[in-house]
C-alpha positions in Angstrom: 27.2 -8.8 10.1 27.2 -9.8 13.6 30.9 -11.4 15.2 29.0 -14.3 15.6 27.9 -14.6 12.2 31.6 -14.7 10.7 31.8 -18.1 12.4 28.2 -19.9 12.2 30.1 -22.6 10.4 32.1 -23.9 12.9 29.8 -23.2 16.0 28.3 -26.4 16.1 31.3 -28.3 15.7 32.7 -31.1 18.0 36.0 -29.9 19.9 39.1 -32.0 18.6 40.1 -34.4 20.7 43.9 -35.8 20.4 44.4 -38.3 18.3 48.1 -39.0 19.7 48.0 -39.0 23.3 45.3 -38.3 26.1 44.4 -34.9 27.5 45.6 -33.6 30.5 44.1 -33.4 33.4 42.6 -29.8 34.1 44.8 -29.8 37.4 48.3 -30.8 35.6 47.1 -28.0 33.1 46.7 -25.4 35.5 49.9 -26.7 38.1 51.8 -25.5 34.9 50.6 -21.6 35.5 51.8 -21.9 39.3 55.4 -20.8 38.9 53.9 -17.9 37.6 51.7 -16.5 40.2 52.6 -12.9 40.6 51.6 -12.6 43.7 54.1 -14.6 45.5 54.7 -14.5 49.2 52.0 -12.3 49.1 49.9 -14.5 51.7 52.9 -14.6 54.4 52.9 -11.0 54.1 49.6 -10.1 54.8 49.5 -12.5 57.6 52.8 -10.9 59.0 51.0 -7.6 58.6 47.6 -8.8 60.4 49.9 -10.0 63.8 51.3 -7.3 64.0 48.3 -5.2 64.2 46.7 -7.2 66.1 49.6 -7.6 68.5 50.0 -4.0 69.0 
């Protein structure tokens, strides 16, 4: 039996939608993950790195 398969009941069905409050907008949703980002000062440093090169 294919992964699929196991589920054929519930592929057609409508996503729930909240019943108590609305959704939230894609950007809140993702402004959540931003305190996160692993990458942090990351940008500044490749900039720094680039002017310096380029300087000398």
């Amino acid at each position: 039996m294919e992964d699929w398969q196991k589920y054929a009941d519930i592929i057609g069905l409508e996503h729930p939608e909240p019943k108590t409050h609305a959704r939230m907008p894609a950007a809140d949703r993702a402004a959540q993950f931003g305190a996160f980002a692993a990458l942090t000062g990351y940008d500044e440093m490749i900039a720094d790195a680039t002017r310096e090169s380029l300087e000398g």
